[in-house]
C-alpha positions, 0 to 999 in steps of 0.5 A: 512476615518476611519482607522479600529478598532482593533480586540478584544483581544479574537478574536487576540487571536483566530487568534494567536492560528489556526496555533499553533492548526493546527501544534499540531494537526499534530504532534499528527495525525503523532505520533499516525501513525508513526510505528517508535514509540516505544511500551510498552509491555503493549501496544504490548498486547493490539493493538495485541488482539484487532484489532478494530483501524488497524494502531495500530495492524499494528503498533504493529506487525511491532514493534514486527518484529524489536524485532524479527530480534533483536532476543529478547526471549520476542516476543515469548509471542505475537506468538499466536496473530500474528498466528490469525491475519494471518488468519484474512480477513484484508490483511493488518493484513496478509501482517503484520503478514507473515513479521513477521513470516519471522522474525522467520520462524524456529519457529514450530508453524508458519510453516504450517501458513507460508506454507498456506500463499503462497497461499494467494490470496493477492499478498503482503502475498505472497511476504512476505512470500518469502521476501528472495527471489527477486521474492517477492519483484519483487511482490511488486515493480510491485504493484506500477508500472500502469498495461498495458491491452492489446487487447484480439483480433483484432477489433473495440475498445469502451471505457466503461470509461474515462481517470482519471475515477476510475477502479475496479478489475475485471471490463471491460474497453473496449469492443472489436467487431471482424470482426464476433462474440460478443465482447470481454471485455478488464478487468482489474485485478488490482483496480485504474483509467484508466489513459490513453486511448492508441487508439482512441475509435472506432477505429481498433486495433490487437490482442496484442496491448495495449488498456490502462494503469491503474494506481494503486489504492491508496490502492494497492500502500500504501500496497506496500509502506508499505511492502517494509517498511519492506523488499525494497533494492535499486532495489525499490527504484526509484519505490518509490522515484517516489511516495515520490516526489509527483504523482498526484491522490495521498494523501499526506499521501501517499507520507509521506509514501513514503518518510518513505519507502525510508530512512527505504531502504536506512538506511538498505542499508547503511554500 
């Protein structure tokens, strides 16, 4: 039997580089995403005027916050930038920019920015714009937690999905057939997957009771995570701690997320 012949030295050398390759390109992906990262000025200008790359104009108005609560006079130059984006229809540039403006909400120019903010259709603004007050953060925390629907009326239960199948807002994931007269959908608020048929299809259920839980959507918890980023206490934490273990459906991304949430909330809790 003939032993193997070696590998040629380039393709050793192919082999060797994958891991490093893979490492450095994980390095890089992080750096490029970790709101930690300082900023220049130069930068701050630039990722808060043009909007095309999100993560960055993310990334720039949370620098922008921390400078803010420092109190630096500098952050005043971008305050026009930061009143546009609150108008944007990216929620996630609105959720950014109401944390922001919290920073400084004595400042003229945010006030009627902030007073229309508490209308925002999008729960997360609203929550950031009353960051001082529990209910905001009660907001946040129910955003991470699976929705319970319950049953509009007495009747016979027919599922229209099934369980692990993806949801969006507004959709009907039941319909329920009373004694007399049409059925009656069983709608979902909320975007994720239906993670749990509470009854068996076709069967009886009264008025009240609940029919499914719906988890939420990977998008929803990841705009959670990163608002309560910024304003979490302990109250959120084991929500969080859950998400930073590792849930299944969810990205890895979103647990490093999770992961960041929980020791920015344990760094601002500590003495």
């Amino acid at each position: 039997m003939h032993s193997p012949s070696p590998l040629p030295p380039k393709r050793n050398l192919a082999i060797a580089l994958v891991p490093i390759l893979l490492v450095a390109i994980t390095f890089l992906f992080w750096y490029q995403t970790w709101f930690g990262r300082e900023l220049s000025d130069q930068d701050m200008t630039q990722y808060l005027t043009d909007a095309s790359v999100p993560h960055k104009t993310q990334h720039a108005l949370t620098q922008l916050a921390e400078r803010m609560a420092r109190g630096d006079a500098r952050a005043r130059q971008w305050y026009p930038q930061v009143i546009r984006l609150a108008a944007t229809p990216e929620p996630g540039f609105r959720v950014m920019a109401a944390w922001a403006m919290g920073q400084d909400n004595k400042a003229e120019a945010f006030r009627p920015v902030l007073l229309k903010l508490l209308t925002d259709p999008e729960p997360m603004v609203r929550a950031l714009v009353r960051f001082g007050d529990a209910s905001g953060r009660s907001e946040l925390r129910a955003l991470l937690e699976p929705f319970p629907l319950v049953a509009p009326v007495a009747g016979e239960v027919k599922y229209r999905f099934g369980e692990k199948d993806p949801v969006r807002s507004g959709i009907a994931v039941a319909r329920i057939q009373p004694a007399s007269g049409d059925e009656v959908d069983v709608t979902s608020p909320v975007a994720g997957r239906l993670e749990q048929r509470a009854v068996r299809d076709g069967g009886q259920v009264p008025a009240g009771v609940m029919v499914a839980v719906i988890a939420p959507g990977e998008d929803q918890v990841w705009e959670s995570l990163r608002a309560l980023y910024l304003v979490g206490t302990a109250e959120e934490l084991p929500a969080v701690d859950r998400y930073s273990r590792g849930v299944e459906g969810y990205s890895e991304m979103l647990r490093h997320q999770a992961v960041s949430t929980a020791e920015a909330i344990r760094k601002r809790k500590a003495p």
